[in-house]
N, C-alpha and C positions, 0 to 999 in steps of 0.2 A: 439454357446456355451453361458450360462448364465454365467451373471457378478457374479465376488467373493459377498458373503456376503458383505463382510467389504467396499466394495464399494456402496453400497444399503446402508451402515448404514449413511457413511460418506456424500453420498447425502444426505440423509432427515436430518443431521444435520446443512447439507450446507443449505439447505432451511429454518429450522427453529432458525429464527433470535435470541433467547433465548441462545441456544449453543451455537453460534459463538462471540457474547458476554460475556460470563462465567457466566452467573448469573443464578439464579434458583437454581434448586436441582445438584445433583451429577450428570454425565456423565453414568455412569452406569442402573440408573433409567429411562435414557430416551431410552437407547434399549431393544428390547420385549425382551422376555422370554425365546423362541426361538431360539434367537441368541446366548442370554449370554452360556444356555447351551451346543450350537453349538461349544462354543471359550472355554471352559473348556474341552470337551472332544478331541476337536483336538489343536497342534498345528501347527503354521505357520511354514512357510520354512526358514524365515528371521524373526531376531529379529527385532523389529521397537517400538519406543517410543510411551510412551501417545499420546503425538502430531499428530503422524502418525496416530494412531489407531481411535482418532476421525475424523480427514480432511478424513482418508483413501486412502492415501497414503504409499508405501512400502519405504521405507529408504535402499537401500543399501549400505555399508561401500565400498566407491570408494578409488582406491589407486593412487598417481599421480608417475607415472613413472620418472625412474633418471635425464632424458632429461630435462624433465617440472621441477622438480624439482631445478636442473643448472639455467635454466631460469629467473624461479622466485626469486631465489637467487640474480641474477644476475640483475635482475630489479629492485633488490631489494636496493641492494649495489649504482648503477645509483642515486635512487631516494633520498637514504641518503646521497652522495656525493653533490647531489643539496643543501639539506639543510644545510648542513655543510658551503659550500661556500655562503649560503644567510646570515647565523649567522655570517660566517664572514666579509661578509660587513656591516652587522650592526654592527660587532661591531669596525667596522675600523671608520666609521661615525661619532662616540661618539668623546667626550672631550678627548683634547693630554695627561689631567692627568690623565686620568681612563686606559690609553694603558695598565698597567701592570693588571688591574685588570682585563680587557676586555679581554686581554692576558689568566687568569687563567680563567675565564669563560668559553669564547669557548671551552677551552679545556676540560670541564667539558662537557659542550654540548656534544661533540665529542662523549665524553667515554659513554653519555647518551644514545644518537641515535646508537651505534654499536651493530651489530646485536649477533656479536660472546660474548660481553660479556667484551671486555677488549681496551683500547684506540688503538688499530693497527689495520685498516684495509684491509685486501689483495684482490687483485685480486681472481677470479673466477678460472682463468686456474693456476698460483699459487698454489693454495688450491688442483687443480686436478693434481697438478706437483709433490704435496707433499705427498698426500693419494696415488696416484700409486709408488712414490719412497718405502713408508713406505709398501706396501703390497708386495712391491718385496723384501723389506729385509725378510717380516714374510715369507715368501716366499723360500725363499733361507736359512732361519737359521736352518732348519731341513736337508738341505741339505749337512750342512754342519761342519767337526769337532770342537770341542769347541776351541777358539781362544785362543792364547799363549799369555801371558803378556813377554814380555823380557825388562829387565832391560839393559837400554842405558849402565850404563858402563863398564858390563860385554860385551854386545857387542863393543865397544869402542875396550875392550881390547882383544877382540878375532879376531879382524878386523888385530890387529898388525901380530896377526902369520900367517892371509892368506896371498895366492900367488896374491906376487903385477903385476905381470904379465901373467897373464891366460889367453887359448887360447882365441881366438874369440867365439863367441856361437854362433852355427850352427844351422838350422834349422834339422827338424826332416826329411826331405824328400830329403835335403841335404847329411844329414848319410845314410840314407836308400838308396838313388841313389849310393853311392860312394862303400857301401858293395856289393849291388847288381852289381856293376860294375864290382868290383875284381872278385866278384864270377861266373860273369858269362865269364869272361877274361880265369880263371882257369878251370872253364868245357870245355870251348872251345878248352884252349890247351890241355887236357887231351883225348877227343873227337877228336880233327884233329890228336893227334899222333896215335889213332885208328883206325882212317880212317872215323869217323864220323862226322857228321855237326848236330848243336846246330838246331832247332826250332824253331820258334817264336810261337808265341799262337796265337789260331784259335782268330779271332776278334769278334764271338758271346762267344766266356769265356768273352772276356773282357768286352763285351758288358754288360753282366751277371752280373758279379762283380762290372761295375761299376755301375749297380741297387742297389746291395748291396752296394754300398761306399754311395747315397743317402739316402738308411735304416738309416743306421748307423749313420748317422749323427744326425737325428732326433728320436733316439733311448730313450724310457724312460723305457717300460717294456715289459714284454710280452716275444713270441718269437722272435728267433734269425731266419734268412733265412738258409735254410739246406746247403747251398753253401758256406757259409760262416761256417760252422761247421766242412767240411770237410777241409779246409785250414791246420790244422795241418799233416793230410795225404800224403799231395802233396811232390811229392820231391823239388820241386819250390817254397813253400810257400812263402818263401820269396818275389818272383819274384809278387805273385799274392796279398800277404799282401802290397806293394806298389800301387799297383790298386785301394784299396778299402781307401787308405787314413789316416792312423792312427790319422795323426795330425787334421783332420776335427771329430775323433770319439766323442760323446757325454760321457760324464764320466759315466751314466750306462750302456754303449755299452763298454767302457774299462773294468772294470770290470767283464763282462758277458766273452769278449777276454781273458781275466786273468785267468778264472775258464778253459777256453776250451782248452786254451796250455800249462797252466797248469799242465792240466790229461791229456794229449795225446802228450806232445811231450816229447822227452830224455832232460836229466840235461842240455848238451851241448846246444840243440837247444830252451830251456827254456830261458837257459841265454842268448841268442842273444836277443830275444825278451823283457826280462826283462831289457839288458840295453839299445838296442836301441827303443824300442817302450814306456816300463811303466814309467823307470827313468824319463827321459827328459819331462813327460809329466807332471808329478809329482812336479819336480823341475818349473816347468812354471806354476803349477795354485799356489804352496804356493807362489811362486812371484808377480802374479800378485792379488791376492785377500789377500793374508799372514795369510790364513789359506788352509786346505787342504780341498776338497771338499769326501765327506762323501763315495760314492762310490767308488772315489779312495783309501781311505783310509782302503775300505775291500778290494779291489783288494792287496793291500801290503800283507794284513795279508795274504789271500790266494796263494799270491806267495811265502809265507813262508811254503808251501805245499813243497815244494823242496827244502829243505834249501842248500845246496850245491848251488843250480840256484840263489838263493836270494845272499848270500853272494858275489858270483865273478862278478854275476851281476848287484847290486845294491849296497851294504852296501862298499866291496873295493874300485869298481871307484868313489864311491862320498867321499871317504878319500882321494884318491889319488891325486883328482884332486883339490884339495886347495883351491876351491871356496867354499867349505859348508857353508852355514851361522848355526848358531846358531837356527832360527825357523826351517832348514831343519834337523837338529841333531837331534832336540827334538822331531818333530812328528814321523820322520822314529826310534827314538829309543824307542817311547812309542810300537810302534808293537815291537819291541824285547821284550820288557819288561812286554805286555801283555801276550807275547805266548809263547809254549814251544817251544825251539830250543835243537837237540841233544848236548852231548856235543863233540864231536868231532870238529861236525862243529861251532860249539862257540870257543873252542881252537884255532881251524885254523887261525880262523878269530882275536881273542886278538893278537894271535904271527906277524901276519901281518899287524894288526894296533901298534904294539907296536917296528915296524923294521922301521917303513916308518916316512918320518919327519912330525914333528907334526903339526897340525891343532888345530884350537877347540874344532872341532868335533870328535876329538880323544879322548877328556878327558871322553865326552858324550858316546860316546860306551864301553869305558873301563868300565866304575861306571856300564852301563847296565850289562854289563857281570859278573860284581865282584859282584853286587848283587844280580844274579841269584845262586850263595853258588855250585859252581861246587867242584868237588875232580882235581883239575887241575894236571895236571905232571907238573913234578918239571922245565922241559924245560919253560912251559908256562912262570909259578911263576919268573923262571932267566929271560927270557925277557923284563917282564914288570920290573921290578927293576933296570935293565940296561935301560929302557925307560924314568923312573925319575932320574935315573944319569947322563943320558948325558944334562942336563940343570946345572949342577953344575957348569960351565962354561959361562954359559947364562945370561947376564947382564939386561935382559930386564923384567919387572915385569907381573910373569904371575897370570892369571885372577884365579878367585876362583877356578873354574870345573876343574882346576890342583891340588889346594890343596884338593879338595871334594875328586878325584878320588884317590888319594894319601892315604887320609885317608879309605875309604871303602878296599883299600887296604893292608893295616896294622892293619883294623878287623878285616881283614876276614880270612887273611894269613898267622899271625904274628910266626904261628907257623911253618911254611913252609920254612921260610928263616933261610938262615945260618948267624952265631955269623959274617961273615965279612959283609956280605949285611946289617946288621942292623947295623955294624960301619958304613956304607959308607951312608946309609943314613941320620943317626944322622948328619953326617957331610954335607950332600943337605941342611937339615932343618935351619944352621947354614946363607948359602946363598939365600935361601929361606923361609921366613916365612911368617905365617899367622896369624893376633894379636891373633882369637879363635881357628883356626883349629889346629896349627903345635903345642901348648903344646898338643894335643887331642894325636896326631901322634906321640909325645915322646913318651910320657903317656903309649901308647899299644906296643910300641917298646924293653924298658925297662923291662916293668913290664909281660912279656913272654918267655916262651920257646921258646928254638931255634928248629933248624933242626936238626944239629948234637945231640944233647939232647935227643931226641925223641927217633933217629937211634940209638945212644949208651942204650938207655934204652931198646929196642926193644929186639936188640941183646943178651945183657942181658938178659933179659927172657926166648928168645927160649933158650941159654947156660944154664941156667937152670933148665928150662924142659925138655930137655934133658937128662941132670948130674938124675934127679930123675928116668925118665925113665929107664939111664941104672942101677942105683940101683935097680930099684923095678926086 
């Protein structure tokens, strides 16, 4: 094969001691004719400078990879810490009166020689301790719901009304073994007064499933294994959802769980799963990170596919159980508050958080509820009003999300209550106040129609239209 042009040029310039010196005429003038029109009509593959173009040589743009790059950094950081230590013997050397100046010197030196730009020097692994931390937050912040600001002294004062003695907290396979116990203790004896004996499962299911419990764990998307799809079908689910491990699940492999039992199992068998598999798992990532992780947080809404299965199984037992904090109210009641809920099953659920003793996160579901602007029956309406009267006795100062809920409820309802409920609460307001809220809660008290009001105006009307009808 012949040599490129541009190496034929760049020899006869090598030879001709005129060019390699710079003097003479132009660069241009000393290649034929020839050529020039050669390099006008084509171009190169690689851009390459004057410089190149005369030597004739190619210039390719090298990249030094991240390794080499740590290295030289890193040799680099070595060789400035030498100098630093040599300026500072010289200037320890110097006269005992110049120490403070010699003092402010170096330290100028210092800020001189740094590479980064500012007097702090770090280490190499440091800096890669700090760039991999920093890329696991960007990392992780898409993954997860926006973080709740709570104020210390409403939590303070929310702290007062939890349960100062709450069970132990039990692991999730814990629960799971102990249902699975009972449950399988009651087939048995159901089955032996039959005359039949329980099963164990063949050891390739399990073998099976526990392939699936390894999926699952490292689940991010895609599909799900078909064996693991059928679990809601099984009359044993339970038995075989222990296999596969809830508590190792990846949180887009809970959620994908979420969508699938979901849509295939009955309310009843929903709510097992939703209290003992989604709750518990829920309640352990906002404690451990103290926000909720983002596919958990559609997995809620989606189990509000069932609302009937969401309320008994998740929104009651975490009232009940007197440990709610304050960030777990907030994010489980922003899904109330995003989404639609029947009203029945919103009824159900006030009447039942408004019998049970109070929590924090009592206040926090009620305001969800009262500002969803339902047509409630008048049972709901007496409940809750009997809910904020039995604190009229209650010495202890309760936190705002009492008087908030209080008030959204004398907005919304003012006209629902009867003339004694609105005495009786004037007279809570007396033992309870709030310096902004409770003139708020007079204020809509007073200046309203009652109940009986309404009723006597009603009845009125139809006795009316009536009385014309039987004229006409």
């Amino acid at each position: 094969m012949g040599k490129h042009k541009r190496d034929k040029v760049g020899k006869a310039l090598r030879d001709n001691p005129i060019a390699q010196s710079g003097g003479g005429a132009s660069s241009s003038s000393r290649i034929s004719l020839g050529d020039q029109i050669h390099s006008d009509r084509y171009v190169n593959g690689a851009p390459t400078s004057k410089s190149s173009q005369l030597v004739g040589i190619d210039e390719e743009p090298e990249f030094v990879d991240s390794k080499t790059t740590k290295k030289l950094l890193k040799q680099a950081r070595v060789q400035q810490q030498q100098l630093e230590d040599e300026l500072a013997e010289v200037e320890e050397g110097h006269d005992g009166g110049r120490s403070t100046a010699g003092g402010k010197s170096s330290r100028t030196s210092k800020a001189k020689f740094n590479l980064g730009g500012g007097p702090k020097v770090q280490d190499s692994e440091e800096d890669e301790d700090e760039l991999a931390a920093s890329d696991d937050d960007e990392a992780d912040e898409g993954n997860f719901a926006q973080e709740i600001q709570i104020d210390p002294d409403d939590e303070f004062a929310l702290e007062r009304f939890m349960n100062k003695n709450p069970e132990p907290a039990r692991k999730l396979g814990e629960i799971l073994m102990e249902k699975l116990t009972e449950k399988r203790t009651e087939i048995e004896t159901q089955l032996s007064d039959a005359g039949l004996v329980m099963q164990k499962l063949d050891p390739r299911v399990e073998a099976m499933y526990e392939g699936v419990r390894d999926v699952l764990t490292k689940y991010r998307n895609g599909k799900l294994p078909k064996a693991f799809k059928l679990i809601p079908r099984l009359t044993n689910w339970e038995q075989i959802l222990y296999i596969t491990d809830p508590n190792g699940w990846s949180a887009a492999a809970m959620y994908q769980a979420t969508r699938i039992f979901t849509s295939n199992l009955k309310e009843k068998m929903a709510q097992r799963f939703f209290n003992l598999v989604l709750l518990p798992r829920v309640r352990d990532d906002i404690s451990e990170y103290k926000k909720l992780n983002f596919h958990l947080y559609q997995a809620l809404r989606k189990a509000l596919f069932k609302p009937g299965a969401f309320m008994k199984g998740i929104l009651i037992p975490l009232c009940e159980s007197g440990t709610c904090t304050l960030r777990e109210a907030i994010i489980i009641g922003s899904v109330l508050a995003k989404n639609s809920v029947p009203l029945l099953h919103s009824a159900a659920a006030m009447l039942k958080i408004a019998e049970m003793d109070y929590s924090g996160s009592n206040s926090i579901f009620l305001r969800i509820f009262l500002d969803k602007k339902y047509a409630l029956p008048y049972r709901v309406i007496d409940a809750v009003v009997f809910h904020f009267l039995k604190f009229e006795k209650d010495k202890r100062l309760l936190p705002v999300l009492w008087h908030q809920a209080m008030l959204v409820f004398t907005q919304r309802y003012k006209e629902y209550m009867s003339s004694e409920q609105k005495e009786a609460l004037l007279v809570l307001l007396r033992s309870h106040s709030h310096q902004q809220i409770t003139p708020e809660i007079r204020r809509e008290l007073m200046n309203s129609k009652c109940r009986d009001d309404i009723i006597a105006e009603t009845s009125l009307t139809k006795s009316l239209t009536n009385v014309k009808m039987d004229d006409s």
